[in-house]
Each structure stands twice: as C-alpha cells, then as structure tokens.
KOLLUMVEX-781877 format. One record per residue (C-alpha): residue number from 1; x, y, z; residue in three letters. Coordinates in nm, 3 decimals, padded with zeros to 5 digits. Example, Ala and Ser with C-alpha at 12.3 -4.5 7.8 and 13.67 -1.06 7.14 Angstrom:
REM KOLLUMVEX-781877
1, 01.230, -00.450, 00.780, ala
2, 01.367, -00.106, 00.714, ser
END
This chain:
REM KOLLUMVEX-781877
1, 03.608, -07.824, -04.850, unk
2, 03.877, -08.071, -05.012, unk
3, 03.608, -08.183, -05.307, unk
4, 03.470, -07.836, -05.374, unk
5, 03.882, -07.743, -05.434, unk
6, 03.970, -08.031, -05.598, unk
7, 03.691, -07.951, -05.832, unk
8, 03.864, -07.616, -05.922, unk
9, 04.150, -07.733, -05.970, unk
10, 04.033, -08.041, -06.160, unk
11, 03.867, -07.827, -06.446, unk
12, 04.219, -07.590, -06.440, unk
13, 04.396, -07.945, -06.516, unk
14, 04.162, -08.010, -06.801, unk
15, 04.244, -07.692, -06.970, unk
16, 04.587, -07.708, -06.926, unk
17, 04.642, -08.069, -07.102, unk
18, 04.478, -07.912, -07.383, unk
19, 04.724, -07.793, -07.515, unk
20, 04.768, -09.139, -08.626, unk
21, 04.528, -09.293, -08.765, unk
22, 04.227, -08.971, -08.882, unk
23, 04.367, -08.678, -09.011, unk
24, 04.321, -08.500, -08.644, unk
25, 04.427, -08.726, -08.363, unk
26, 04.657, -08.684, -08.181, unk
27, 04.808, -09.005, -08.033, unk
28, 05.022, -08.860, -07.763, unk
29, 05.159, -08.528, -07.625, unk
30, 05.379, -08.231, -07.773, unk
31, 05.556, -08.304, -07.386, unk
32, 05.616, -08.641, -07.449, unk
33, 05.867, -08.521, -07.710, unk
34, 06.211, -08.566, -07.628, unk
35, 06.359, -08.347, -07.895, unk
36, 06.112, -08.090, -07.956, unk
37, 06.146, -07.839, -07.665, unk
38, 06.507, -07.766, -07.682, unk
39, 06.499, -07.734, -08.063, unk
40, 06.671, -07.366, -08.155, unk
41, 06.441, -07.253, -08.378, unk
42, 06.172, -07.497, -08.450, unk
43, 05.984, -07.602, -08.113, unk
44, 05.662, -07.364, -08.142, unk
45, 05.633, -07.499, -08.502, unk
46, 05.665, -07.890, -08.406, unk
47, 05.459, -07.862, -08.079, unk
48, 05.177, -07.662, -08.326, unk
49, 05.176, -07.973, -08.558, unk
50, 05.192, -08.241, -08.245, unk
51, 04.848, -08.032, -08.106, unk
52, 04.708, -08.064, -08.457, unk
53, 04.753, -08.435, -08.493, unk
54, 05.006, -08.375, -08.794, unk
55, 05.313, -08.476, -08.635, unk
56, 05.301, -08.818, -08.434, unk
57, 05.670, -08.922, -08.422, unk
58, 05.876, -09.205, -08.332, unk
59, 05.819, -09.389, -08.032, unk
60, 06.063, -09.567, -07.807, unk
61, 06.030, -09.679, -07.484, unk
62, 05.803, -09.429, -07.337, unk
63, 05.933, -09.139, -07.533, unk
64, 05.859, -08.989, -07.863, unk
65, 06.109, -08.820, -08.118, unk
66, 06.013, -08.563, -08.382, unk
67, 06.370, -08.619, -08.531, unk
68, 06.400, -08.255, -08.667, unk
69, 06.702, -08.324, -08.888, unk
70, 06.609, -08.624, -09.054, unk
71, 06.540, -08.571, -09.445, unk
72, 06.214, -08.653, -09.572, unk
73, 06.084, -08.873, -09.811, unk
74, 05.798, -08.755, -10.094, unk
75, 05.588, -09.035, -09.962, unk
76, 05.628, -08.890, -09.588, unk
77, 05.548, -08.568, -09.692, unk
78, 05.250, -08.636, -09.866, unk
79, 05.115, -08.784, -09.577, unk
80, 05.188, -08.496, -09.331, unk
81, 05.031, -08.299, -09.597, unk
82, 04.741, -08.496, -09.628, unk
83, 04.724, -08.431, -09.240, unk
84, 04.747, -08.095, -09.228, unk
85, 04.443, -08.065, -09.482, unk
86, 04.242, -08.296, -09.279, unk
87, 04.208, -08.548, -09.572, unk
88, 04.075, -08.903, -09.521, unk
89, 04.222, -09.133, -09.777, unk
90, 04.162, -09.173, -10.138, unk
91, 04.003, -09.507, -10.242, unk
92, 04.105, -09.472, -10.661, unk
93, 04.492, -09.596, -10.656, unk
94, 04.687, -09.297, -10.841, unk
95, 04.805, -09.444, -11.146, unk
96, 05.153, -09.358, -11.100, unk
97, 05.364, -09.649, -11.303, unk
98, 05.573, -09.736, -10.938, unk
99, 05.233, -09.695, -10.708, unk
100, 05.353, -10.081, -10.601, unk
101, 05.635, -09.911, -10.405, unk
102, 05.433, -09.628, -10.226, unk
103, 05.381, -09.782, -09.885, unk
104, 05.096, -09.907, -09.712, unk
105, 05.079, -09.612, -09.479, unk
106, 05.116, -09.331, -09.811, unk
107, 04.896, -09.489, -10.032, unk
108, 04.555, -09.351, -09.881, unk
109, 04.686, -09.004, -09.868, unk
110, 04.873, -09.033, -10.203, unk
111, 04.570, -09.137, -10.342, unk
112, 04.361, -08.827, -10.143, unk
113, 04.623, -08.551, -10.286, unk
114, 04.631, -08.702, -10.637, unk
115, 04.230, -08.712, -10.634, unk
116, 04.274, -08.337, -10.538, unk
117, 04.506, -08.182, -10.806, unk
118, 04.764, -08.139, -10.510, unk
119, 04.992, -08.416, -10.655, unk
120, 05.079, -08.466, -10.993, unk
121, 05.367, -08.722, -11.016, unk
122, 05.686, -08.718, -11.224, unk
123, 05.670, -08.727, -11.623, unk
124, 05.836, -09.051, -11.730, unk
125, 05.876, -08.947, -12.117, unk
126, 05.641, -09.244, -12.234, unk
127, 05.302, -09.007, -12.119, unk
128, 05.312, -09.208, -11.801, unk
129, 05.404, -09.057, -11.464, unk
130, 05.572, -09.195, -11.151, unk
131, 05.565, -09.104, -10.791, unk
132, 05.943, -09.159, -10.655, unk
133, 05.842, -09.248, -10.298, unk
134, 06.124, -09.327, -10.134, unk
135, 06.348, -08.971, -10.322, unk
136, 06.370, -08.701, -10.068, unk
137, 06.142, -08.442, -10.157, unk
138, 06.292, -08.120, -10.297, unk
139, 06.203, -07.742, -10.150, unk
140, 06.077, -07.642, -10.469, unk
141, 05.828, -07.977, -10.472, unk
142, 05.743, -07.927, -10.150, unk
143, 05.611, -07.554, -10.263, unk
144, 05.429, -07.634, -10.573, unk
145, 05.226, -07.940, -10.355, unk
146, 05.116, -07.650, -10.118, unk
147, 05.040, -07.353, -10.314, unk
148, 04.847, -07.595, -10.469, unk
149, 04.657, -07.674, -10.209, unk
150, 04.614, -07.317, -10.133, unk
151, 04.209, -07.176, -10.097, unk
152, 04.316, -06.849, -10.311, unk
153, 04.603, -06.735, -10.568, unk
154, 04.792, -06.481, -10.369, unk
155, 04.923, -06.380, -10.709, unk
156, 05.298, -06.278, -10.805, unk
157, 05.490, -06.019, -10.612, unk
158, 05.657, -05.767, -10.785, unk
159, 06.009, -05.837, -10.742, unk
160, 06.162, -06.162, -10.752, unk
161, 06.486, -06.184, -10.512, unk
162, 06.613, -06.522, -10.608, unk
163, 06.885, -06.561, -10.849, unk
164, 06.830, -06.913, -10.846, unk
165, 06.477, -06.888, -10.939, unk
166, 06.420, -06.826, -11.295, unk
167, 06.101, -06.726, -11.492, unk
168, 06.008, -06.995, -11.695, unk
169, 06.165, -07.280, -11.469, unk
170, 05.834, -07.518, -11.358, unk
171, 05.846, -07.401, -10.997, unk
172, 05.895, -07.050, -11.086, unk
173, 05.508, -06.887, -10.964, unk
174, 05.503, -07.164, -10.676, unk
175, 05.862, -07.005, -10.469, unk
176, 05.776, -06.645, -10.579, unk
177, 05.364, -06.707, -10.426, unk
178, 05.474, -06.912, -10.118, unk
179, 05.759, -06.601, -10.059, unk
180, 05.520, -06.347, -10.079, unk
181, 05.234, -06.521, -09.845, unk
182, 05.565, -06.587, -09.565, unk
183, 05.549, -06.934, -09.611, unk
184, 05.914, -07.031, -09.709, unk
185, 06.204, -06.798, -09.733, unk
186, 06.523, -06.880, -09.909, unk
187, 06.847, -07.017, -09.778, unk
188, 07.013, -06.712, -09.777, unk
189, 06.885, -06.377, -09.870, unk
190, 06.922, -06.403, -10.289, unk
191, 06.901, -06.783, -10.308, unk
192, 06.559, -07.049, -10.256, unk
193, 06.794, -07.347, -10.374, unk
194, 06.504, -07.534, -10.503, unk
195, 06.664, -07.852, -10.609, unk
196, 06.767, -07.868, -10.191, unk
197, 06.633, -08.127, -09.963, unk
198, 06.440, -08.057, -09.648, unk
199, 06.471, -08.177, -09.281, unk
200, 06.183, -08.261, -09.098, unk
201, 06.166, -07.921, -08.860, unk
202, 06.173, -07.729, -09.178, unk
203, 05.881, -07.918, -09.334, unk
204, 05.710, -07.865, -09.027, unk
205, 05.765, -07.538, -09.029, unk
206, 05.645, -07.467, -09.399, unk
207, 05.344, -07.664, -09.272, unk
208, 05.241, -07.438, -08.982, unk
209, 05.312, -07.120, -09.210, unk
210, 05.093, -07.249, -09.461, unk
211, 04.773, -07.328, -09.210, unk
212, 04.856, -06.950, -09.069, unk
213, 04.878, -06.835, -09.448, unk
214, 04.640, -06.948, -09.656, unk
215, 04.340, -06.687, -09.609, unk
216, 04.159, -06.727, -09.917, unk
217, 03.825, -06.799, -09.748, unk
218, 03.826, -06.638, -09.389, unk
219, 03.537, -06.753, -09.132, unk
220, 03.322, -06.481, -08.972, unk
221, 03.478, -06.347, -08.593, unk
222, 03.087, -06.419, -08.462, unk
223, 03.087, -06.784, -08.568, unk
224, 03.434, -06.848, -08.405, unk
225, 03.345, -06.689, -08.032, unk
226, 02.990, -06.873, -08.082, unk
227, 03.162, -07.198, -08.138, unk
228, 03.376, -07.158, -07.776, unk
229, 03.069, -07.018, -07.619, unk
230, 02.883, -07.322, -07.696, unk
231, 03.200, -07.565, -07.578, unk
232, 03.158, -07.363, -07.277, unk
233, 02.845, -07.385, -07.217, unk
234, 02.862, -07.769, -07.282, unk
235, 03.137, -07.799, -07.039, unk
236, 02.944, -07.641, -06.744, unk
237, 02.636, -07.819, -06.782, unk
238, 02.896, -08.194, -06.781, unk
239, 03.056, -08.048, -06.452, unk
240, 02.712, -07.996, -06.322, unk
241, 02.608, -08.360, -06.417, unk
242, 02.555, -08.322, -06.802, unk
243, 02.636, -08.525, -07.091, unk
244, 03.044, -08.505, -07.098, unk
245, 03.024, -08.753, -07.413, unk
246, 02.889, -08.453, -07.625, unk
247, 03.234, -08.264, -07.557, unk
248, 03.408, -08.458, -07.802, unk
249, 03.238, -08.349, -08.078, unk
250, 03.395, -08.016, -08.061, unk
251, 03.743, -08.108, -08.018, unk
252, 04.014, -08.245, -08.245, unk
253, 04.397, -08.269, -08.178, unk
254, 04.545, -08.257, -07.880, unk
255, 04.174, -08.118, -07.688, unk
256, 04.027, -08.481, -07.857, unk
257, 04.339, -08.665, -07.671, unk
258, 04.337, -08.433, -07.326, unk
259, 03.954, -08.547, -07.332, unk
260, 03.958, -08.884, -07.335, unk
261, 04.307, -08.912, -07.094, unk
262, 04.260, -08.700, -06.825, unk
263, 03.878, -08.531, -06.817, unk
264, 03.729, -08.845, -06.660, unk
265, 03.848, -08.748, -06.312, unk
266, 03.647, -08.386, -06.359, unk
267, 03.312, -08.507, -06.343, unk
268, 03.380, -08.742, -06.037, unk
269, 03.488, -08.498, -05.814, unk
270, 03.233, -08.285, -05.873, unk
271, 03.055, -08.272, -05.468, unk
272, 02.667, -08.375, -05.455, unk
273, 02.439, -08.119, -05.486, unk
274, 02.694, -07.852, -05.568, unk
275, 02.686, -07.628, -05.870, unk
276, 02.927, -07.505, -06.113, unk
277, 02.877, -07.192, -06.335, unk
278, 03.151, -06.999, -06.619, unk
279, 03.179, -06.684, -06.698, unk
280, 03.350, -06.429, -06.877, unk
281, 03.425, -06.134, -06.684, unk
282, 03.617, -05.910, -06.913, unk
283, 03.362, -05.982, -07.223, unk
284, 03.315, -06.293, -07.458, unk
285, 03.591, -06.439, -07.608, unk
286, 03.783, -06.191, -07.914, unk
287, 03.943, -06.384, -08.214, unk
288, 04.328, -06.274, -08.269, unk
289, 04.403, -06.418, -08.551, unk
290, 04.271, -06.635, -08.822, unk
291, 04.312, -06.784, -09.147, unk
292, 04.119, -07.035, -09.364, unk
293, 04.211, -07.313, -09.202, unk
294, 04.336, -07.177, -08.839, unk
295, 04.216, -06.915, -08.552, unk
296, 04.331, -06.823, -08.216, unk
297, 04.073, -06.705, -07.997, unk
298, 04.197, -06.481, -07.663, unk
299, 03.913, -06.545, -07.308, unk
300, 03.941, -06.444, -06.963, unk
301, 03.734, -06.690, -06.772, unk
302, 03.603, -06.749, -06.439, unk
303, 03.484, -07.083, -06.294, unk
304, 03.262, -07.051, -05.970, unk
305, 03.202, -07.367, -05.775, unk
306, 02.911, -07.359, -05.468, unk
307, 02.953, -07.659, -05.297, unk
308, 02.631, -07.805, -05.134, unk
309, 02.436, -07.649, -04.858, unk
310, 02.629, -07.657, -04.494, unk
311, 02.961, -07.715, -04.674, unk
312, 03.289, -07.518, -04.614, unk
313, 03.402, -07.355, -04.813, unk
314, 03.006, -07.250, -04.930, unk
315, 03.262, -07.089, -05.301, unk
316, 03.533, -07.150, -05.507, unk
317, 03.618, -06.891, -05.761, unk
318, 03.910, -06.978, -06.033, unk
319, 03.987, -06.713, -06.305, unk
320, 04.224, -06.790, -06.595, unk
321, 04.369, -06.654, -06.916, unk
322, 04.363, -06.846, -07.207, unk
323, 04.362, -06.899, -07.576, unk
324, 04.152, -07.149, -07.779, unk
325, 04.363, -07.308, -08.106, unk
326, 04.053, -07.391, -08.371, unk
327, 04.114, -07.590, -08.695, unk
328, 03.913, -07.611, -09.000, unk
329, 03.825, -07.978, -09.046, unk
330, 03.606, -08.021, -09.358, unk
331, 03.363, -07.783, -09.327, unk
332, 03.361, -07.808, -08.936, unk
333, 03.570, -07.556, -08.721, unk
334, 03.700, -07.766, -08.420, unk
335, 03.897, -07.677, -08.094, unk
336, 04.212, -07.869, -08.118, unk
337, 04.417, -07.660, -07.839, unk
338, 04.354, -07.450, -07.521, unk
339, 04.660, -07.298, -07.358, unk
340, 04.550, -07.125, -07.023, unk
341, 04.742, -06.999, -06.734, unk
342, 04.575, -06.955, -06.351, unk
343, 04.538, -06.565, -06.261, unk
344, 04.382, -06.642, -05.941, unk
345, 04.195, -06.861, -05.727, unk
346, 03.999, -06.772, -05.377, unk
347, 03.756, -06.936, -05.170, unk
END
C-alpha cells in the first residue's frame, strides 16, 4: 500500500519541480530566489526567465538574488540576450577596437550576436567601431538589439505617441516596432526616454515580451501536442522500468534541472511487478498560446498505478491540471516548464 502511494505521489513531485553555462540550463530554482517573489510587478517575468535558463543570479550562501534594480551593463545584456535566443558562442572575436575589455564571460555571446547582425557596435569616427562593455545599456539600444533579432518585421504602426521619439533619429523604427508588437512601452504615456538606462527586472521583462512576441514563424498546434504526447509516453514506459535517460532529451530549463535533482527517487519506488499507465481524460493536450520561440500547452492528466498482484491497495488513480512551457531551441522545440496542480487522488 505505502509504495504503490508513494509512487503517486512521487510522479506528482516530479511535475511540480518542473516548473549557466548552455544557453538553456538552468543552474538552480526560480524558489531559490530571495528577491523575486515579492517583486511588485516583475516576479512572473523573472521566474519565466529563471525556468528558461536566462536568468541565473547571484549566489550567496544558499540563496540566489535576481537584483531587480541593479542597472545593466551592454556586456550583461548581450549575454542574457544571447540566452534567450539559445545561442552557443561565437568563435570569430568581433572586431570591436576595445574587444580586450569585453569579459571573459561576454565574449562568446558578443561574438554569437555580432556573427548574427544582432550587434553592431558603436561608430568611433575613424571607420572603426567599439563595443562599450562596461556603459549601461540604453532603452533605445536595448530595442534596436531585439527587433533585430526579431523572425519577422512587424512593420510601423500608424501613429507614433512619443514626443521623444523622432523620425529620422537611429532608433526611430526599432521603439515604434517593439511598441506596436507590446514589447516595451514608454515611461509615461507620450515619452520612451530612449537615452534612459534599464534595471535588471525591466530587461527581464522586455525579454519575456519579446519570446511571447516575436511570431514571425509560428509552429503547427499538431507538432506541439505530439511533442508532449511523446514525453508522455516516454515517461510511462521509465515509471514502468524504461529508459529514464531518454527523458532528458526533451527537456531544457528548469524540466532539464527538476530531472536530474529530484526524478531519481521516481523510478525507485516504483513496487515490483506493478504497472503504471497516463492518460488524458478530457482529450489530448490543446496549445494556448504560442509564438516563434514560446508555447503553452493546457492537459488534464490521469496517472493510474496497479500495484502487483495480492497488494492493497490493488489502484492508485492521480488526476492533475497542468500546463507544459515549450521553448524553441535551434530548430528543436523543448519542454523547459510544467506547472501542475493535484485535482484529485483515490485509491
């Protein structure tokens, strides 16, 4: 009775942790952040980019910090940038006149964004260019290195409603496309200020706007579901004594982390000669939103567990709401979060 239980409950503890380094990994928790839950308006943003494997903090002691209102650097955002896109780093050094000063840890994704057209440098007035690592990074930088980096040109809106945003100026079609896609907004309702600096919460949350956003290139609803049908499938047959190794190739993020802390216990537990089966009992999973680089898939699912013959109890049914958070990696959609909460469990 207590392994067939401890089963259910096992698998329900997997889902719920999923909620650097590669592009993708995620090195620890969004709950291991001190300063992200309590944040006023910027948690669900910072937590997205902790799940993705953007945002891996500060450590100290055995607590991480996001530190929301710290400015950031142009060499720091590049590298969250280069993140968020899933870029591995450029081997050609960008032939920026300072590249000596660009630190170790920006010089690979420097070098990945300036092999992309996403960074351009500074004009020196001698046909060289520099990169200014170390200079906060401007909000009108910051939006002309991600409509850049955009899959499609949303085009110009028809009204412009910044004063402070002239036609002609070099950032000009880079505010008034990022406005109209919803990824930035101005400081107030007339104004961008685009010579402003930007705190880290608010680069964050340019960064998850832009991976909701971009839809230039949208993936097919059928190859989404297919993709968590599959993980499902490859989950059941681990719990039932299957290769659990071949799980991680269909998780990134946080999933990739909760995978290799806490799904070892699963399989263990798992009683001799019993058998696990999923299903979806309201239909296969529906996709609720998506973009080019992100989608949010919505499941009901229900976990039976039989324990072996003459054991008590013989079933153990679990059913559980949940969302899958996929990510566009390459030209690989992986599962990098899945949120879940318990509807019911009987025996």
């Amino acid at each position: 009775m207590k392994k067939v239980f401890l089963s259910a409950v096992l698998l329900l503890a997997f889902l719920l942790w999923s909620q650097p380094v590669w592009a993708n990994q995620a090195v620890v928790f969004s709950a291991q952040f001190a300063d992200i839950e309590n944040h006023s308006w910027g948690a669900a943003d910072m937590k997205k980019m902790v799940q993705l494997g953007v945002l891996l903090g500060y450590p100290e002691g055995d607590k991480y910090y996001a530190m929301p209102e710290k400015l950031i650097s142009r060499a720091e955002f590049a590298t969250l940038l280069a993140r968020t896109l899933g870029m591995e780093d450029g081997s050609q050094p960008p032939p920026f006149s300072d590249r000596q000063a660009i630190p170790d840890w920006a010089r690979g994704p420097v070098a990945a964004l300036h092999g992309a057209g996403i960074v351009q440098g500074n004009p020196n007035g001698d046909g060289t260019f520099s990169f200014r690592p170390a200079d906060n990074i401007s909000r009108a930088e910051i939006v002309a290195l991600l409509t850049r980096a955009l899959t499609a040109d949303p085009g110009l809106p028809g009204i412009n409603p910044f004063k402070d945003v002239q036609e002609g100026r070099w950032f000009y079609q880079a505010v008034l496309k990022a406005n109209k896609l919803g990824i930035v907004n101005g400081r107030t309702a007339d104004a961008f200020v685009p010579d402003g600096t930007a705190t880290r919460v608010e680069t964050f949350a340019m960064l998850a706007r832009f991976l909701d956003k971009d839809a230039g290139v949208l993936p097919r609803d059928e190859d989404l579901t297919a993709l968590v049908a599959e993980f499902e499938e490859k989950v059941k047959d681990a719990m039932n004594g299957g290769d659990k190794e071949v799980l991680a190739n269909y998780l990134t993020g946080e999933a990739e982390l909760a995978l290799k802390k806490g799904g070892a216990g699963i399989w263990e537990s798992v009683p001799p000669g019993g058998k696990v089966e999923v299903s979806y009992p309201e239909g296969p999973p529906v996709v609720e939103a998506k973009s080019s680089r992100l989608a949010q898939i919505m499941y009901t699912l229900e976990v039976k567990i039989t324990a072996s013959p003459g054991a008590q109890p013989a079933e153990v049914t679990t059913r559980v709401n949940g969302r899958y958070g996929l990510q566009k990696i390459g030209a690989e959609w992986k599962i990098y979060a899945i949120d879940v909460s318990l509807l019911e469990t009987s025996a």
